[in-house]
N, C-alpha and C positions, 0 to 999 in steps of 0.2 A: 331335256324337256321338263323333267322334274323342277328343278331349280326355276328352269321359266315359268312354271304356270305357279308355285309357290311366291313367286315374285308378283308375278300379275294381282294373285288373289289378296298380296298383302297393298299392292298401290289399292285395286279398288275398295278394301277395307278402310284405309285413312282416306279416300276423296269419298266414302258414303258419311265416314261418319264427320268429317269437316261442311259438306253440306247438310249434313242433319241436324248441328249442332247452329247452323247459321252464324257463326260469330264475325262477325266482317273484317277486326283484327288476323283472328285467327285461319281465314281465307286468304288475305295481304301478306300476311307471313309466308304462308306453303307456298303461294304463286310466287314468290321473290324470292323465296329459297330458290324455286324450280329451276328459275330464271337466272339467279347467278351462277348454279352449279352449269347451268346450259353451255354460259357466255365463257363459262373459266374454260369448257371443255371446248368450247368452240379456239383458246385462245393458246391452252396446252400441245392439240394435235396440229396447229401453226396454219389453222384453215386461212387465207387469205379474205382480203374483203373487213379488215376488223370492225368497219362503220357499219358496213351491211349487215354483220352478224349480229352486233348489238341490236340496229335496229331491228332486225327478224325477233329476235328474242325478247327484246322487252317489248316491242309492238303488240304481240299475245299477249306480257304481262300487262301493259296498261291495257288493254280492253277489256282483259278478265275482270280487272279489279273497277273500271270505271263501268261495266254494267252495275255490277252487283250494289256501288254510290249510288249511281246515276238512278239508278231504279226508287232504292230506300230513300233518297234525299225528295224527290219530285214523285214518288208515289204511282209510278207507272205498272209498278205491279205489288200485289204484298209479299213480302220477306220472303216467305214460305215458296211462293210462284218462282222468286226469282230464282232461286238457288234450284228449283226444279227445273226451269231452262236450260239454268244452267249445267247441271247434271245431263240434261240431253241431247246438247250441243257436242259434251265430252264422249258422251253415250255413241253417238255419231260416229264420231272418230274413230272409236277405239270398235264399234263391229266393224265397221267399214275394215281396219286394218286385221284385225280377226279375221276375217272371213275370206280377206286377199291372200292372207297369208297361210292360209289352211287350204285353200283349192290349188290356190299357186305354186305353194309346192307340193302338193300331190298330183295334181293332174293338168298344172299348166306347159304347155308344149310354146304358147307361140309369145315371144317374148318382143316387149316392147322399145323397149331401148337397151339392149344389153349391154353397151359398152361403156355404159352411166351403171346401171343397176342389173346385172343379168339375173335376178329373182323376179323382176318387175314381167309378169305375163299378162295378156289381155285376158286371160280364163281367170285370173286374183281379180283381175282391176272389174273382169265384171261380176265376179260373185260379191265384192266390199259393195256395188253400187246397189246389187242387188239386198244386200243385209241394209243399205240408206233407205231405199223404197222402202223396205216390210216397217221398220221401225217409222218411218215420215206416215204410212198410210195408220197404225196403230195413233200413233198422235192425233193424227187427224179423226181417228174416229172418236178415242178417251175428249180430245179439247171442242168436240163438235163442229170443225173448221172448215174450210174448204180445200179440196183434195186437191189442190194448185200450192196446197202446201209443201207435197209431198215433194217439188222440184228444189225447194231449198234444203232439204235433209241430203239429196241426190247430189246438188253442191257443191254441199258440202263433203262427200264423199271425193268428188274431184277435185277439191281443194288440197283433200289429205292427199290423194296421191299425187301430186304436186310437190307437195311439201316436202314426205316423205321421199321423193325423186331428188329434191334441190340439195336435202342433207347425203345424199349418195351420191350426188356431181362430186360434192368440198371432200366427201370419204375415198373417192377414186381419188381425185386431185391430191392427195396426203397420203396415198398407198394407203389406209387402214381399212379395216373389215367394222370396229365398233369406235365411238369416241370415247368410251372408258368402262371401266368395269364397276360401277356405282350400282349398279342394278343385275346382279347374280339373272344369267339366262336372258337377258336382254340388253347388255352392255353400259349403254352411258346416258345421263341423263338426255341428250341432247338426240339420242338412239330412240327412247321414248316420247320424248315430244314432237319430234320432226311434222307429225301428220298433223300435230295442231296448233304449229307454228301460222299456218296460214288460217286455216279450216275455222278456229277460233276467232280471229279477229272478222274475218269476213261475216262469216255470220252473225255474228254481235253484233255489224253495223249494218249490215241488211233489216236483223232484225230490230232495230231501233228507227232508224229513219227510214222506213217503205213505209 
């Protein structure tokens, strides 16, 4: 557990300060590192599908990186705003699986698909939706919005476990527990991103073209 939350505190260390520094290089870079260490681990533990895996994996990386253009180039939001989205999109994700992953295994009894993923309980899947609401109505209140917002943060909570389920179909399929050991306490790059493999891209284009 050490080793995991040491690991956790050091990803959110580099993606606060890559979004605070805004440099849009330097975002293109980590997202395509991410993205290849993803696809090599998708390609080492011999998951089948290689077309689908690419596309899973860099589908996330081009939307990450086509918000963060697409924004600066046509001026949809300033620099500052977008990289704050963007932060909260990831923000998303990452309670939502915190919060599954902390009720779920402590006091989740009734489990969803076990023979895919038998961690996956409806008592995780509703406390992560519940961590999407608190966070979606907080937004709504700091951006002044309307509280119909709050169903796209909830979403995207179901997106990640989605996502999060698809990378533990390929992990049963392959007999493994992690796709590798890149991440001390949370296994493989690919182990890490699972939840925002989908979660990511959808909302990025919800949120652009609605």
């Amino acid at each position: 557990m050490l080793s995991r939350v040491f690991t956790a505190l050091s990803l959110i260390s580099v993606i606060l300060v890559v979004l605070y520094l805004q440099n849009i290089w330097l975002f293109t870079s980590l997202i395509f590192l991410v993205c290849i260490i993803a696809f090599y681990e998708w390609i080492k533990n011999k998951f089948n599908k290689i077309l689908f895996g690419f596309i899973l994996i860099f589908n996330f990386g081009f939307w990450s990186i086509f918000f963060i253009l697409l924004g600066e180039s046509y001026g949809y939001f300033d620099k500052t705003t977008l990289y704050i989205l963007y932060g909260l999109i990831i923000l998303n994700t990452g309670l939502f699986d915190t919060f599954a992953f902390i009720v779920g295994s402590k006091f989740g009894k009734t489990f969803i698909v076990k023979k895919i993923s038998p961690n996956k309980t409806l008592e995780g899947l509703i406390a992560g939706l519940l961590a999407s609401l608190f966070i979606g109505i907080i937004f709504c209140n700091m951006a002044e919005v309307s509280y119909w917002f709050v169903i796209y943060y909830v979403l995207g909570g179901l997106c990640a476990f989605v996502g999060d389920l698809l990378i533990s179909y390929f992990k049963r399929k392959s007999d493994i527990k992690d796709t590798g050991t890149i991440l001390p306490g949370h296994g493989g790059m690919l182990d890490r991103i699972d939840s925002h493999l989908l979660a990511t891209p959808i909302l990025i284009i919800l949120g652009l073209f609605s």
